[in-house]
C-alpha positions as CSV (number, residue, x, y, z in Angstrom):
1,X,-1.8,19.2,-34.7
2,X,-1.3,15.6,-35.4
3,X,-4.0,12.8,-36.3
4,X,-3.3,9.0,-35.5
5,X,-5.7,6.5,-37.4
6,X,-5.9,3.0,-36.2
7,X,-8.5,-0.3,-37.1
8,X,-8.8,-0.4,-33.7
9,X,-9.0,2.6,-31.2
10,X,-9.1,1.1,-27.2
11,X,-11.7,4.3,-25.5
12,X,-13.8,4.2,-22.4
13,X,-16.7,3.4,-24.4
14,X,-14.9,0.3,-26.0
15,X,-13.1,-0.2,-29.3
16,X,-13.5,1.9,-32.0
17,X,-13.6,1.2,-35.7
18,X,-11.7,3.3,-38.4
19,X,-11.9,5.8,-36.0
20,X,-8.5,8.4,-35.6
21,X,-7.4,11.0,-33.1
22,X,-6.3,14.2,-33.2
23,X,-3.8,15.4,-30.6
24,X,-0.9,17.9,-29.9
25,X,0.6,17.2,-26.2
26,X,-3.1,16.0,-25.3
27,X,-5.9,15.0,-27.0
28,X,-8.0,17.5,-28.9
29,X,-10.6,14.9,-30.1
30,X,-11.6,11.2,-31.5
31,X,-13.9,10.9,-34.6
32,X,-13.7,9.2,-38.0
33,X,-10.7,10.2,-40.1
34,X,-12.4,11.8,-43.1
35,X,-14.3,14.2,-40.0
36,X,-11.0,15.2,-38.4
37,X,-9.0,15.7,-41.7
38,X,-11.5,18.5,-42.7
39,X,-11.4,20.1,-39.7
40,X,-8.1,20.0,-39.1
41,X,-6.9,20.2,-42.9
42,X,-3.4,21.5,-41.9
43,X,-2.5,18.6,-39.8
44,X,0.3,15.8,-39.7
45,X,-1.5,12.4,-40.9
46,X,0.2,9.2,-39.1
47,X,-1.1,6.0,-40.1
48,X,-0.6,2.6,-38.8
49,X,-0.4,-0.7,-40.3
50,X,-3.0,-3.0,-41.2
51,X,-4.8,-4.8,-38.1
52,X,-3.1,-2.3,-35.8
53,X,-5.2,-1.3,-32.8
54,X,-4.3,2.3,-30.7
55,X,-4.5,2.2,-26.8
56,X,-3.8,4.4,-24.2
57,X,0.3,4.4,-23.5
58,X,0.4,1.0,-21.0
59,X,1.8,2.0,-17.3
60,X,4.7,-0.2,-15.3
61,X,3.5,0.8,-11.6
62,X,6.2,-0.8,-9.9
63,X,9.8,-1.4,-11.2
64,X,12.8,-1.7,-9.1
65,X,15.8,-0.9,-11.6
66,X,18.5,-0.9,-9.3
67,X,19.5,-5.1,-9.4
68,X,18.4,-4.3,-13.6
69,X,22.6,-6.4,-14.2
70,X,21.2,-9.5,-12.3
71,X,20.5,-13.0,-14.8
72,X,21.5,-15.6,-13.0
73,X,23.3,-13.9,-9.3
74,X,19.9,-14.3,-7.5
75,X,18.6,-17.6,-6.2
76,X,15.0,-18.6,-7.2
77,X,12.6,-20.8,-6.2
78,X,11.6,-19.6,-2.4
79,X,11.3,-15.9,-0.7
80,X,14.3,-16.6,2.0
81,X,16.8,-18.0,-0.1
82,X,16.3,-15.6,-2.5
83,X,16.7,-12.6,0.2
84,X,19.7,-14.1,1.5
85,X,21.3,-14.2,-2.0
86,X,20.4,-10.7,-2.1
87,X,21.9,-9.6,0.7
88,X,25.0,-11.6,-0.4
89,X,25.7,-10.2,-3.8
90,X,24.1,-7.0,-3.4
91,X,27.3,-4.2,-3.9
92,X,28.1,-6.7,-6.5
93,X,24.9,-6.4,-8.6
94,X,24.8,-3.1,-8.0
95,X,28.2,-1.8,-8.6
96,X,27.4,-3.7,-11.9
97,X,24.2,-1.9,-12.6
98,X,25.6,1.2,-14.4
99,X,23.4,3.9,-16.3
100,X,23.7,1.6,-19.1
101,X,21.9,-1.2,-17.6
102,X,19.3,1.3,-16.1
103,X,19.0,2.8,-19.3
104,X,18.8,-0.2,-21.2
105,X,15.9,-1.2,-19.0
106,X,14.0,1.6,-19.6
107,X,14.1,1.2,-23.3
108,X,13.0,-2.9,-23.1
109,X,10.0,-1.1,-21.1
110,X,9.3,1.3,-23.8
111,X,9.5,-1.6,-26.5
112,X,6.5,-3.4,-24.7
113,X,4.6,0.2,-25.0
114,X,5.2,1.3,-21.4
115,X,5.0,4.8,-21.3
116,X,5.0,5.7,-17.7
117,X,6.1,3.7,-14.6
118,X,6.4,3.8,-11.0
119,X,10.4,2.9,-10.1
120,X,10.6,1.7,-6.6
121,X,14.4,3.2,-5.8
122,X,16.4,2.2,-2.6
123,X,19.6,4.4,-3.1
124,X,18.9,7.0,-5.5
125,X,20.8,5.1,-8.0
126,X,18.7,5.1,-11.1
127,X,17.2,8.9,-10.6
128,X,20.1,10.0,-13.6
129,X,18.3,7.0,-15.4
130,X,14.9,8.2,-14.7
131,X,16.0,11.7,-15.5
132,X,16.8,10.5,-19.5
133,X,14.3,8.1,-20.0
134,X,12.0,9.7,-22.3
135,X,8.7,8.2,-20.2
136,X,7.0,9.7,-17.1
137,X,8.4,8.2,-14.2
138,X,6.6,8.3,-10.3
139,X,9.4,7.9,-8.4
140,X,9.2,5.9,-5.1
141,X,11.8,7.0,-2.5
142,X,12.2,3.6,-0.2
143,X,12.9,3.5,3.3
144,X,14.4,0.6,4.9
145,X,15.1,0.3,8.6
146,X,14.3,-1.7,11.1
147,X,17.4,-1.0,13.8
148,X,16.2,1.4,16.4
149,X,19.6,3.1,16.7
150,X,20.3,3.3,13.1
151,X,16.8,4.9,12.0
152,X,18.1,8.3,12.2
153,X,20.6,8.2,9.7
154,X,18.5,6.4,7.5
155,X,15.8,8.9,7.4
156,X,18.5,11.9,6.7
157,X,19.4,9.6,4.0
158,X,16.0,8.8,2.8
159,X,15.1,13.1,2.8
160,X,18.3,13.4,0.9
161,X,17.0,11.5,-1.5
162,X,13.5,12.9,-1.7
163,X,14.2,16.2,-2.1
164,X,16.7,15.4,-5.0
165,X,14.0,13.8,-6.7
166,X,11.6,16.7,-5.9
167,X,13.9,19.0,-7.8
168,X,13.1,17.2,-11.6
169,X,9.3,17.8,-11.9
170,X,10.0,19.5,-15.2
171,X,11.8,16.2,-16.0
172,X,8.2,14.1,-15.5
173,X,9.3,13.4,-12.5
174,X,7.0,13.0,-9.9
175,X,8.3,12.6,-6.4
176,X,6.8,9.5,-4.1
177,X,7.6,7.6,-1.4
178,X,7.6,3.9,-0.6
179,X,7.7,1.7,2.6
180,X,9.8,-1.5,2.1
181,X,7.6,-4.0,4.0
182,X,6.0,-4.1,7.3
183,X,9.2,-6.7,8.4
184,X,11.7,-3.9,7.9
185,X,10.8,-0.7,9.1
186,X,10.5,0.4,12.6
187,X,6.8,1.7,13.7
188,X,8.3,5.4,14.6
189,X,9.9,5.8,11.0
190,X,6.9,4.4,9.3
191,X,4.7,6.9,11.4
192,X,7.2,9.5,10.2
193,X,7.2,8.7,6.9
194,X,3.4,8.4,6.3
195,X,2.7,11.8,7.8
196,X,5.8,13.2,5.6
197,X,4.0,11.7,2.6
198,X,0.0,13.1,3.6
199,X,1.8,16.7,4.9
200,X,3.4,17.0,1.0
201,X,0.7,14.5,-1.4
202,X,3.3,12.3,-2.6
203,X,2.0,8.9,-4.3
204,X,2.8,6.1,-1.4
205,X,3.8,3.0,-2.1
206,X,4.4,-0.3,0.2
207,X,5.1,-3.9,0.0
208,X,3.0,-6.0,1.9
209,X,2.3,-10.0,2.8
210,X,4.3,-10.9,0.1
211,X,5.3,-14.2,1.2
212,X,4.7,-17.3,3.7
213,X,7.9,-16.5,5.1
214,X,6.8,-12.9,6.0
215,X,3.1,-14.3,6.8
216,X,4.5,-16.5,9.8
217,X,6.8,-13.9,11.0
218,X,4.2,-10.8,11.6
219,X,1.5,-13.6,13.3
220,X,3.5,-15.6,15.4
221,X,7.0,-14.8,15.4
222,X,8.4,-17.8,13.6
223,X,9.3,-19.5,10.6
224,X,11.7,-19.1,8.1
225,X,12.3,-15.1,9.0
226,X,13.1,-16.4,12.4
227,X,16.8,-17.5,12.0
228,X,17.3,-14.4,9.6
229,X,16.3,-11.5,12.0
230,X,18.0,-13.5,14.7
231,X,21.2,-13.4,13.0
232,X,21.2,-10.5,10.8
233,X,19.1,-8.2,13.8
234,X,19.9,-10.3,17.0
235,X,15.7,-9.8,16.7
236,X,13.3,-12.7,17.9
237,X,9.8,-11.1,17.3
238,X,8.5,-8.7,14.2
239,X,8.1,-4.8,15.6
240,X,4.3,-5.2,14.1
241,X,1.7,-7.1,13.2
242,X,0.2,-6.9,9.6
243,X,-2.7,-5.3,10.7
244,X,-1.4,-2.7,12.7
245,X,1.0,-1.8,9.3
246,X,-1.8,-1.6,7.3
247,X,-3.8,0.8,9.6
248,X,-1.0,3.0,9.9
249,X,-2.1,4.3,5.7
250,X,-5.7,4.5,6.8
251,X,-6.9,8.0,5.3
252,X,-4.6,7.8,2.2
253,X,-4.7,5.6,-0.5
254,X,-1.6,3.5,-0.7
255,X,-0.7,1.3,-3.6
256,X,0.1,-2.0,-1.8
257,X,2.6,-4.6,-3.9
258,X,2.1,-8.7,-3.8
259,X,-0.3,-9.2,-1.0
260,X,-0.5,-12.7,-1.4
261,X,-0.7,-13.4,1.2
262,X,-3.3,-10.9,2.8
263,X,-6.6,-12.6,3.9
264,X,-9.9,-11.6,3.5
265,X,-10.6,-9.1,6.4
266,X,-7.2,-7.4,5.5
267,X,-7.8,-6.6,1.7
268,X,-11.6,-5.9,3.3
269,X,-9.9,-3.3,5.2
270,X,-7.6,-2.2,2.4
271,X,-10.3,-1.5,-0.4
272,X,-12.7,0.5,2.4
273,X,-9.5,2.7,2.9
274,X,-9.2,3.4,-1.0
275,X,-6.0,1.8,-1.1
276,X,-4.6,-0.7,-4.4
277,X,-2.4,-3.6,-5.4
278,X,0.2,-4.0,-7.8
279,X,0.0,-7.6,-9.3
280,X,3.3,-9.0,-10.1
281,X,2.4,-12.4,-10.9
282,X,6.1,-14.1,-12.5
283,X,7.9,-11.9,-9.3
284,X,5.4,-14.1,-7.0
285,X,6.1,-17.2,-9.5
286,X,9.7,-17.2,-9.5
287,X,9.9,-16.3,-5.5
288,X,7.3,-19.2,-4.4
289,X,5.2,-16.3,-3.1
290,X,1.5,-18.0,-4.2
291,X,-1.0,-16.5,-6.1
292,X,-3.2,-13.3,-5.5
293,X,-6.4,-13.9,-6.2
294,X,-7.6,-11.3,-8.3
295,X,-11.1,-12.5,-9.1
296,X,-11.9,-12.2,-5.2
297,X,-10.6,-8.0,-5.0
298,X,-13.1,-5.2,-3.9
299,X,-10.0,-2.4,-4.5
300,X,-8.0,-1.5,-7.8
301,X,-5.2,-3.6,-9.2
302,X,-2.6,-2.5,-11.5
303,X,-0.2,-5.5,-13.2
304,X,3.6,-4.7,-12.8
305,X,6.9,-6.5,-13.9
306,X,8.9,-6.2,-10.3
307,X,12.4,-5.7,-11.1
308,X,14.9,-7.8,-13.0
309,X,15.9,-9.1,-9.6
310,X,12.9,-11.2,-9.5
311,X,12.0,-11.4,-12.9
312,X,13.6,-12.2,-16.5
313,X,12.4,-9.4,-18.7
314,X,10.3,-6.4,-18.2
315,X,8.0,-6.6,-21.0
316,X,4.5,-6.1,-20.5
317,X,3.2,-8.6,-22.5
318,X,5.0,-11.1,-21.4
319,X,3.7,-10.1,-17.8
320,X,0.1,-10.4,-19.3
321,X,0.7,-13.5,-20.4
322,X,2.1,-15.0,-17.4
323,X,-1.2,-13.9,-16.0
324,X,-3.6,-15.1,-18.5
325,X,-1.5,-18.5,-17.5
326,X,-1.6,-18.3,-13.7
327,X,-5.1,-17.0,-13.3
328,X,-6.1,-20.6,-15.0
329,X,-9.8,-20.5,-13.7
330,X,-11.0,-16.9,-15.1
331,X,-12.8,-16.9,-17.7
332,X,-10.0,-16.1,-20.7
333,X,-11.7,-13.2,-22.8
334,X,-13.0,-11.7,-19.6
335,X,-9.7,-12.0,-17.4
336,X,-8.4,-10.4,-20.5
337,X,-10.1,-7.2,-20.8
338,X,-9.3,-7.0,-16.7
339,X,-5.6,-7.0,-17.4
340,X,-5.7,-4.5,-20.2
341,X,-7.9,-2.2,-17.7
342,X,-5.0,-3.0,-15.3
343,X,-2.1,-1.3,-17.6
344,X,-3.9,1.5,-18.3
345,X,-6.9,3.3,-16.9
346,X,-6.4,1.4,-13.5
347,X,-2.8,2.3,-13.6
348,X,-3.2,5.7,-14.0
349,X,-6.0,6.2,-11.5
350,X,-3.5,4.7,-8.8
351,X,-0.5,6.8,-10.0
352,X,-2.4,9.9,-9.9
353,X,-1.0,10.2,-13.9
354,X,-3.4,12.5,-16.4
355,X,-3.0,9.5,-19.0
356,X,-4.7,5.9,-19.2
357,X,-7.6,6.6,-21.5
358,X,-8.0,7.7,-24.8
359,X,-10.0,10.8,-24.1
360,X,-10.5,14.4,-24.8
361,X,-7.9,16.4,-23.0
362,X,-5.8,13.6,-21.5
363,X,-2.3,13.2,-22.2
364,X,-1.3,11.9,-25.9
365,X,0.5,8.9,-24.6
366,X,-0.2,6.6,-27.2
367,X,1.0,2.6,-27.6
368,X,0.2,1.0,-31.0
369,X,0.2,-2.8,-31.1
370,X,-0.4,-4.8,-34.7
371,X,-2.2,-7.9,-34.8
372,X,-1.2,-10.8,-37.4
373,X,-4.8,-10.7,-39.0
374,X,-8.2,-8.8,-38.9
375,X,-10.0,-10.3,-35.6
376,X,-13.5,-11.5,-36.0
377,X,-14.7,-10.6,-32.9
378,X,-14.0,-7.1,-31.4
379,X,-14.4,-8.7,-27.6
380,X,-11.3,-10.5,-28.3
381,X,-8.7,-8.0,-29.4
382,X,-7.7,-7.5,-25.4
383,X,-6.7,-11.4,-25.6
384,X,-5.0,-11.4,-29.2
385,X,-3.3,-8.2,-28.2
386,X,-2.0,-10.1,-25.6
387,X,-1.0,-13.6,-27.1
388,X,0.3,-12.2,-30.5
389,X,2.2,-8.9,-29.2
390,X,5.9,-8.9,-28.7
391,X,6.9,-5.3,-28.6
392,X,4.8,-2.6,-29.5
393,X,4.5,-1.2,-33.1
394,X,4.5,3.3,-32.3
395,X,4.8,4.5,-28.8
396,X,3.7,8.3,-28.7
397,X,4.4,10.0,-25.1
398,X,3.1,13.2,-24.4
399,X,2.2,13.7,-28.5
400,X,6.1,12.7,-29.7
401,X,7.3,9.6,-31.6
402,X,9.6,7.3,-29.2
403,X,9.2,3.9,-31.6
């Protein structure tokens, strides 16, 4: 047994003061100190520095690691220039994305008190990566494929690389699978997939309305995807519609990435089918996406980093704080709390993960942050938490130290 004391301890019921928590693997039970000391007189005492304030351990729900060697490869700025620079330097950037890289990721993650995360994987390529990394990791086997005649090979590929991943549960592992976009898979392998995915209960993932680009293309056939599908795809109209994509998950949740650009009747339709969004508001920044406006969502969202081919770090705080700056016209201490809810308890809701609250009997994944002074008003630790925090001060996973 182990007890944790903290100022500050982040619970279901709020903040906590001078409280601790007593935990082996998960948590036994949350009380003041001098209350779990005598009855647990035998255990290991773990203190924290002054101003320091426990939350649950914070959750990444979608990361793609496999483009972790790009800095400045990729084009910014717009959706289809960026996708075309993808496409261009793609064996490049990951030929140069070794385990090192990958690794390396994971450990800038665990720095910002990310203790689980969802990695969206394409190739397979960062399941060794996933495999050391001491966090939990839901891991999203992607299919891409729009070509009619190549969609068998890919979906060998793709069951390769599921049941690979479905053979390192014991390695917190959890097996998922992911849809790219509704632009770039065929309506008989999505079918496919989605009945694979509700036949075996793996976590499903897709991206969806991401961009103008993508909105133009699925409702009328034009704009910028236009010239790509025609010369990449010899392809003049979309194999879909957006809304006959989205109906395709009806009966099982789905966490949904971007929807920017998804209008009201769709993310209607997406909250009455029990479905979520990641929010990956710099990824949207930096790829001229638009903004998702949160304050108007019915259904779940989770805040995610992307990967480092649309982003610049993957540190949660500085994704919360790209937020608190985008999402301008929220009320600040309010918006917040929100995004705090969104790294943890919402997160691990959507990933189906026994974590996210710090709560009798849930798993001791634990993230300790340290603010620069006592706050005066306990409503406002979400937003210091968020403005002062670098990297994280402990990060506990699963009752062990890992910073």
């Amino acid at each position: 047994m182990k007890i944790i004391a903290a100022d500050y301890i982040y619970t279901p019921a709020g903040f906590l003061n001078n409280h601790a928590v007593a935990f082996t693997q998960t948590i036994s039970e949350i009380a003041p100190l001098e209350v779990l000391q005598q009855k647990y007189p035998n255990a290991i005492l773990i203190t924290t520095e002054p101003h320091s304030v426990l939350y649950p351990g914070f959750i990444n729900t979608h990361v793609h690691l496999e483009f972790s060697s790009n800095k400045t490869t990729l084009e910014y700025g717009s959706f289809i220039p960026w996708l075309y620079s993808v496409i261009d330097d793609r064996d490049g950037l990951t030929k140069g994305c070794n385990m090192h890289i990958m690794q390396n990721a994971c450990q800038e993650m665990l720095r910002s008190g990310i203790t689980s995360f969802g990695a969206i994987s394409s190739f397979g390529l960062e399941l060794e990566a996933c495999i050391k990394t001491p966090q939990r990791v839901v891991f999203f086997n992607e299919f891409i494929g729009s070509n009619p005649q190549n969609i068998d090979i890919l979906y060998a590929d793709f069951q390769e690389r599921l049941k690979l991943s479905c053979g390192h549960k014991e390695d917190r592992i959890t097996p998922g699978v992911a849809i790219h976009a509704p632009y770039s898979v065929h309506p008989v392998a999505l079918r496919h997939i989605v009945k694979l995915a509700k036949e075996n209960h793996h976590p499903l993932s897709a991206h969806l309305l991401e961009s103008p680009a993508e909105r133009s293309w699925l409702d009328n056939s034009d704009g910028e995807f236009k010239p790509f599908f025609e010369t990449y795809f010899n392809q003049s109209r979309p194999f879909t519609t957006a809304q006959e994509f989205i109906k395709t998950f009806d009966g099982y949740p789905t966490h949904f990435t971007h929807c920017t650009q998804a209008n009201e009747e769709e993310l209607k339709h997406l909250s009455k089918q029990g479905h979520s969004i990641a929010h990956c508001p710099r990824s949207n920044r930096y790829l001229g996406c638009g903004r998702l406006a949160i304050e108007k969502l019915t259904l779940p969202f989770s805040l995610a980093t992307d990967g480092l081919s649309s982003n610049n770090t993957l540190s949660i705080f500085d994704e919360l704080r790209a937020a608190l700056m985008m999402h301008e016209h929220i009320e600040l201490k309010s918006l917040a709390s929100k995004l705090i809810e969104a790294i943890t308890s919402n997160a691990a809701q959507i990933l189906h993960l026994d974590c996210g609250k710090i709560e009798p009997d849930k798993l001791a994944d634990f993230t300790v942050i340290t603010l620069p002074d006592a706050p005066k008003r306990v409503e406002e630790i979400p937003l210091w938490t968020i403005l002062h925090t670098k990297e994280a001060s402990q990060v506990y996973i699963q009752g062990e130290q890992y910073v």
